[in-house]
C-alpha positions in Angstrom: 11.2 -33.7 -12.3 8.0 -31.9 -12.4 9.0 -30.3 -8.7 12.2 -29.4 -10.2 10.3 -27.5 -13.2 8.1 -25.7 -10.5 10.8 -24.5 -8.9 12.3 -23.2 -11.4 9.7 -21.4 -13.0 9.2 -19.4 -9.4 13.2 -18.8 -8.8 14.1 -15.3 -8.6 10.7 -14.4 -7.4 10.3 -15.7 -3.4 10.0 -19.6 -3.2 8.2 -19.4 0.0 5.4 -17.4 -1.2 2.7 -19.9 -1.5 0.0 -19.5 1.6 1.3 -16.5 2.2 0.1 -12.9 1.3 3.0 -10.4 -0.2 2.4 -6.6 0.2 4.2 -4.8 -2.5 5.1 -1.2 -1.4 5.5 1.7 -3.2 5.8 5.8 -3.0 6.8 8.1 -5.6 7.1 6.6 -9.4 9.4 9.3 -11.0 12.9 9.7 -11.8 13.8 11.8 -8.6 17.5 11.3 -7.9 16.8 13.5 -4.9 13.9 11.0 -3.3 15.7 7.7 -2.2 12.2 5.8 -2.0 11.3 6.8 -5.5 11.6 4.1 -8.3 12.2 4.9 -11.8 9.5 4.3 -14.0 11.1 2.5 -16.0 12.2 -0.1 -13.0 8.6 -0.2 -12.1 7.2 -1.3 -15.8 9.7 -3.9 -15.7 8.8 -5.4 -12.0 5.0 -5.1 -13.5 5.7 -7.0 -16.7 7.7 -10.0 -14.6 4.3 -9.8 -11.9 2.4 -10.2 -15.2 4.6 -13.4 -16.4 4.6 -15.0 -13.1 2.5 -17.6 -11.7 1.7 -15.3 -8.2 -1.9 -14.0 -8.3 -2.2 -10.1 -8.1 -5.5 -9.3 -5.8 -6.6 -6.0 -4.4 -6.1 -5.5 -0.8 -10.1 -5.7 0.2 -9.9 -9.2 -1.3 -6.6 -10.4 0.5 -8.3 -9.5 3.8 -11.3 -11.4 2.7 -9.0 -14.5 1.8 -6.5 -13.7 5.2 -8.5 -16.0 7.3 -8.8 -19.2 5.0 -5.5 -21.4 4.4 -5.3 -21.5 0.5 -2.5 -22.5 -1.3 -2.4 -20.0 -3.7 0.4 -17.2 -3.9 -1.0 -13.7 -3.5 0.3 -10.5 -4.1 -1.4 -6.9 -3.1 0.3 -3.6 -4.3 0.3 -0.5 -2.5 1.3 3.3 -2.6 1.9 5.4 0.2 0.9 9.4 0.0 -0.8 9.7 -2.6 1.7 11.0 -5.1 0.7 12.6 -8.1 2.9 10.8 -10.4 0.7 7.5 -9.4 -1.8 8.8 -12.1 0.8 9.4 -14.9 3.8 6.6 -13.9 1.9 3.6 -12.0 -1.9 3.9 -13.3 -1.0 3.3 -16.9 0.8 0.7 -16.0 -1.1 -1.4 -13.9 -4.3 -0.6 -16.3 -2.1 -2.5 -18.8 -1.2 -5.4 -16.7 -5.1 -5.0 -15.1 -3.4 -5.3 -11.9 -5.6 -3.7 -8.9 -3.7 -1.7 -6.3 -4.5 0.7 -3.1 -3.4 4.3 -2.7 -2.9 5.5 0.6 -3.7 9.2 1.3 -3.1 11.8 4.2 -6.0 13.6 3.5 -5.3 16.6 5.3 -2.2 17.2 2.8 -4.0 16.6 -0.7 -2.9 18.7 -3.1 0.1 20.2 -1.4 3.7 19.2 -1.2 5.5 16.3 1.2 6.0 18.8 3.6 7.4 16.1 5.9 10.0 14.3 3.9 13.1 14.5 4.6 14.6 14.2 1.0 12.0 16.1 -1.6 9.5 18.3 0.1 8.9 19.2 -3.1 7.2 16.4 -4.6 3.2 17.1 -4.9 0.4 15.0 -4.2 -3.1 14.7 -5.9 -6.0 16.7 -4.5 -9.6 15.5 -4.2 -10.2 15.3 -7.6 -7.3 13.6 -8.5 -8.5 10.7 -6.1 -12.0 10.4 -7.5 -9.7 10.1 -10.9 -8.1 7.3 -8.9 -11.3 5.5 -8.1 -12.8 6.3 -11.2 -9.8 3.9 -12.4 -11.1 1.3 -10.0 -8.2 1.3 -7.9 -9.0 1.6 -3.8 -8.3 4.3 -1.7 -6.8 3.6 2.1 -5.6 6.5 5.0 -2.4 7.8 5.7 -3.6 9.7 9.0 -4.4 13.4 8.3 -1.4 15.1 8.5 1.4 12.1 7.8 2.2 12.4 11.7 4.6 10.2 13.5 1.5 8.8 15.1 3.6 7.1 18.4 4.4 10.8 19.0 1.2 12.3 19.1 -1.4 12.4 22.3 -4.4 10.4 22.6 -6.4 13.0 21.7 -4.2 13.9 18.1 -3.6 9.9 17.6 -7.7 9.6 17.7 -8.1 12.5 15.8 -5.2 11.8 13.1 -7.2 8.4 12.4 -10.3 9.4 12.4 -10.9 12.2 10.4 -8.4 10.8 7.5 -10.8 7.7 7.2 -13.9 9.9 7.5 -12.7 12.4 5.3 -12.6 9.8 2.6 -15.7 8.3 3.2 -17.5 11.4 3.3 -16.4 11.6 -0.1 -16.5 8.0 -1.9 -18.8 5.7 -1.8 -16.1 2.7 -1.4 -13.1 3.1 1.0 -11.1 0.0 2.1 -10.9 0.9 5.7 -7.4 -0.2 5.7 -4.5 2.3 7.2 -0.9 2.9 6.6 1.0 4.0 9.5 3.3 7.3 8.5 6.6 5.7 8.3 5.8 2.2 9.6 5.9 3.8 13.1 3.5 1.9 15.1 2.9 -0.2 18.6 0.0 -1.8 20.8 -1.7 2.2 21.4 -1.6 2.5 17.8 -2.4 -0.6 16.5 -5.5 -0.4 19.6 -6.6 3.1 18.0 -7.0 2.2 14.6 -9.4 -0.7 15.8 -11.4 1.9 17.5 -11.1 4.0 14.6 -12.9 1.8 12.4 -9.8 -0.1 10.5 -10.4 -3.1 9.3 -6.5 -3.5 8.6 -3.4 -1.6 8.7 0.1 -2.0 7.0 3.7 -1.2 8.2 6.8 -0.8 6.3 9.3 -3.2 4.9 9.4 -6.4 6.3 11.2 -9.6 5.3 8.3 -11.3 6.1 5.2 -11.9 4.5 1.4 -12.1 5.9 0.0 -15.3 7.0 -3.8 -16.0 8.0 -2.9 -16.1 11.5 -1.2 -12.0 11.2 -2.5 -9.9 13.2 -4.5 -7.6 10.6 -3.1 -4.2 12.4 0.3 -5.4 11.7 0.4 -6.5 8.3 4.0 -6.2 6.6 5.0 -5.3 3.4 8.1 -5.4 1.4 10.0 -3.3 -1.5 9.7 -6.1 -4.1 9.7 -10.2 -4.1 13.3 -11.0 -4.4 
């Protein structure tokens, strides 16, 4: 009976999640009908509040990796944001302040404070500038790479894959004094050269796209998957 109750207290929200480590990912937090990856913020106070009234454990991505390598029973949850979107300081920070969640922003640092020149939807939608991130990290929340110029990094030379790594992690830690050397690959494009570089590159970690799948201790840390939300 009291399996019965467990189970039902965790329906709706991924069964299978216990020993495992679920990477939430987002991008743009706005009402953008344009912007297909963008989620309302009103959709994304509501997925907050039913983290918050869940038994899962929301940790901040320097801590999962920390925990990847020990089998714990525990459910874990990390949240993420790709590019560094301005709206993640007036939709998602307030938010996850509320809920005290932690969370990682991901930023192609060559493109701070500019537009999404590459996407293929809203090239209109801006991103924060330098200051914006120390806002972010003022906050507490962590700060990851996005490559410098949001490059399809399996198309780019040796030479621009090196560089495209390197100076985006640099850049940041040039300028904070805390940087979870973690990376997110530019549109979950990645393979054995890439995941090869980022090692070299100093990475610690790096993060596709959406996956079905969540992380287990045994994941290879430069192939970590994430997913749009637990259901």
């Amino acid at each position: 009976m009291k399996y019965q109750q467990r189970l039902w207290e965790y329906r709706g929200l991924d069964l299978a999640l216990m020993a495992r480590t679920v990477i939430l990912m987002y991008h743009s937090i706005a009402d953008n009908s344009k912007d297909p990856h963008a989620l309302h913020p009103d959709v994304f106070a509501a997925q907050m509040e039913r983290l918050a009234t869940s038994r899962i454990s929301v940790v901040g991505f320097g801590q999962a990796l920390l925990e990847t390598n020990t089998w714990d029973w525990r459910s874990r949850v990390v949240i993420s944001f790709d590019d560094a979107y301005s709206d993640f300081l007036t939709n998602a920070a307030p938010v996850l302040r509320h809920h005290r969640f932690p969370a990682i922003v991901f930023a192609p640092t060559g493109l701070l404070g500019g537009t999404a020149a590459w996407d293929s939807y809203d090239k209109s939608k801006s991103l924060m500038d330098w200051d914006d991130l120390g806002e972010v990290r003022r906050l507490e929340f962590d700060l990851g790479a996005h490559s410098v110029s949001h490059a399809r990094l399996t198309n780019c030379s040796d030479a621009e894959l090196e560089r495209e790594l390197c100076d985006s992690l640099g850049s940041l830690q040039a300028r904070f004094d805390q940087v979870v050397p973690a990376l997110a690959y530019p549109g979950g494009h990645f393979g054995p050269r890439e995941r090869a570089a980022a090692r070299r590159a100093g990475y610690v970690a790096a993060v596709g796209v959406t996956s079905r799948f969540a992380n287990y201790p045994w994941t290879d840390p430069y192939a970590l998957r994430r997913r749009k939300w637990l259901d």
